[in-house]
C-alpha positions, 0 to 999 in steps of 0.5 A: 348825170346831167349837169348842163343843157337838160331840155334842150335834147328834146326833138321839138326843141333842138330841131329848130334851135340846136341842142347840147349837154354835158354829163358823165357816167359814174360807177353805180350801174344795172345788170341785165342779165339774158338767156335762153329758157330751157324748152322744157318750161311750161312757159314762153318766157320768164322777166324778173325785174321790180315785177315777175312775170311768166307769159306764154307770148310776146303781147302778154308782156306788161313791161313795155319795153322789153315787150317792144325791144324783144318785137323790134330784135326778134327775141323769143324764149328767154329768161332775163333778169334786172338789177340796178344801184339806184331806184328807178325813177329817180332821175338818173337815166335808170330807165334809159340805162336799162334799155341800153343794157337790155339791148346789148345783151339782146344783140350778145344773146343774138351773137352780134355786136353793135357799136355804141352808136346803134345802141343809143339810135336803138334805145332813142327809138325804142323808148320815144318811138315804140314806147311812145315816153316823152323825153330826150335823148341825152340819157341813152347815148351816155348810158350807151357812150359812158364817160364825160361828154358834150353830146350836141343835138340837131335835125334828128341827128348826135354828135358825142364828143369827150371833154378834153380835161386834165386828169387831176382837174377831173379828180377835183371835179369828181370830189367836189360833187356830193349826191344827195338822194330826196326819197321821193321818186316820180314818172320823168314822163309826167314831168317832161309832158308837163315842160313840153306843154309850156315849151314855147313859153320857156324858150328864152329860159332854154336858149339860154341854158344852151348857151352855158354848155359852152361856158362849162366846157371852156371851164373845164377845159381850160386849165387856167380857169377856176374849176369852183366856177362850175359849181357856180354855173350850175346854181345859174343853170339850175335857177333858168330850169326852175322856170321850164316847168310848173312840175319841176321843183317844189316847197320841199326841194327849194329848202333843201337846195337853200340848206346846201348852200347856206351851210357852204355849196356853190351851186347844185342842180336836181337831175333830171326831169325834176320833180324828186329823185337826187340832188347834186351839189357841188362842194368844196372839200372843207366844206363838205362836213358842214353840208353833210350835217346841214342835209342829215335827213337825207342819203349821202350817196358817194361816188365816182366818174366811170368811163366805159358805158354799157359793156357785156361782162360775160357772154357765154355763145349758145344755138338757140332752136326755137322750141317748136323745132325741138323734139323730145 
C-alpha cells in the first residue's frame, strides 16, 4: 500500500532525479506453496494459479514469471500452487508480492535462505528485466521488507529505512485509513507505459510528489504534528498523479473519490498505477458511518498494518534427484 512518491521508483526517473515512497504492508497476504513432483507423474511440472497448467519442459510454461524464476534458480520438477486475499491487478502489488513469495519459497525448496535484500534485487530483476514489465520497484522491496517504510531510490540502487513512529499515532493512522475496492481491475503494465511516454512532460508534477515523502515522514514522526494532516497531503498528492498520466483516473473514479470526500474524508489516493483497483481514504473515526453509506456501491475492505514481509510458514527439507537419475 503506497501512500506517497508513487512514480518516482521508476529507473528512468530516479536515476536522474532521485526517488522515495512511503508504504506499508498489511494483513492480506498470498500463499505459494512449492514442492517437488513425485517422478512418477507423466509430467515435468504441475502450476495452479488463475490457470492450471502441466507442461513437460520449462519453455512450455505460459505464466511468464515463474517460467523466468524457475530458469534464473534453476528449479525443475515441481508442483506449486498460489492463492491470494485480494485479486490480481488491482493495485496493490499482487504481482510484485507473488514474485517475491515465489522466490522464497524456490530458494527454501533449494535449502537456502537469502535475506530480504536479495529477495527485492531478485524480483526487480525478474520482473523488469527477465519479464520485460514496465514499472517500479517500490512493490518488490515491501513485499520483500514488510512493515511502514521509506524506501529512497537512486543510480540503480534502495535504501529501506523504518518510519520511527509512536505506537499508539500508528494505530490511529491504521484506523483511520478505509480501503474501498472500484470492481474494475486492469494490467499496471498498460498504465505505467502510458505514464512513461509522458514522463518528461510530468516531470514538475513528480518532483513535486517527492518533495512530500519528506513532509509525510515528518507528520508522522514527529509527535507533535497533527496526524489528520496526512490524510490532507494525501488529497495533495493524489491531485499531482492525476496529471502523470492520461490512463490514470477517469469519470467514474473522480465521482467516487468527490463522494468520499463530501460525506467526510481528508484525502485519499487510487493505489497503484491507476486506472482501477482500491481506493484508500483517509477518514476520521466519527466520520467513517457516513463514508460507508456515501460508497455503499462498493466493497469496504477492512484491514491492518503488518510488519513481517515475506515469510516461509513451513518448510519441510527434501533431496531432490532429478527424475533421470531415478531408477524404478
Amino acid at each position: 500500500m503506497s501512500f506517497f512518491g508513487g512514480g518516482t521508483d521508476i529507473p528512468s526517473f530516479f536515476n536522474e532525479y532521485g526517488g522515495a515512497v512511503i508504504s506499508t504492508t498489511f494483513d492480506k497476504y498470498c500463499y505459494v506453496n512449492v514442492r517437488h513432483l513425485p517422478p512418477f507423474m507423466p509430467y515435468y511440472s504441475e502450476l495452479v494459479y488463475s490457470k492450471f497448467e502441466r507442461v513437460n519442459a520449462i519453455d512450455e510454461i505460459e505464466h511468464p514469471a515463474i517460467r523466468e524464476a524457475m530458469r534464473m534458480l534453476d528449479i525443475h520438477e515441481i508442483r506449486l500452487t498460489y492463492e491470494g486475499d485480494l485479486p490480481a491487478r488491482t493495485g496493490l502489488g499482487t504481482s510484485s508480492t507473488f514474485a517475491v513469495g515465489m522466490l522464497n519459497a524456490f530458494y527454501a525448496l533449494k535449502g537456502k535462505y537469502v535475506s530480504k535484500r536479495k529477495l527485492a534485487e531478485d524480483a526487480i530483476h525478474l520482473e523488469r528485466e527477465l519479464c520485460n514489465e514496465s514499472g517500479g520497484w517500490q512493490d518488490q522491496i515491501a513485499a520483500a521488507y514488510g512493515g511502514l517504510n521509506r524506501i529512497d531510490f537512486s543510480e540503480n540502487e534502495f535504501k529501506v529505512t523504518p518510519i520511527i513512529i509512536h505506537p499508539d499515532k500508528k494505530k490511529l493512522l491504521d484506523d483511520n485509513l478505509m480501503l474501498f475496492f472500484t470492481g474494475v481491475s486492469r494490467f499496471s503494465a498498460e498504465i505505467q507505459n502510458d505514464t512513461l511516454s509522458h514522463q518528461q512532460d510530468k516531470k514538475a508534477q513528480l518532483k513535486e510528489m517527492l518533495s512530500l515523502v519528506s513532509d509525510a515522514q515528518a507528520i508522522l514522526e514527529d509527535k507533535h504534528a497533527d496526524i489528520n494532516d496526512f490524510g490532507r497531503l494525501l488529497d495533495h498528492t493524489w491531485n499531482l498523479k492525476r496529471k502523470t498520466g492520461g490512463l490514470i483516473s477517469n469519470n467514474a473514479i473522480d465521482d467516487l473519490y468527490q463522494k468520499g470526500l463530501k460525506a467526510g474524508a481528508l484525502g485519499g489516493k487510487l493505489l497503484g498505477a491507476g486506472g482501477g483497483g482500491f481506493l484508500l481514504f483517509y477518514v476520521e473515526k466519527e466520520k467513517q458511518q457516513q463514508v460507508l453509506e456515501a460508497l455503499d456501491s462498493l466493497m469496504h475492505v477492512p484491514f491492518c498494518f503488518e510488519n513481517e514481509g515475506s515469510t516461509v510458514i513451513h518448510y519441510n527439507p527434501i533431496v531432490y534427484i532429478p527424475r533421470k537419475e531415478i531408477k524404478i
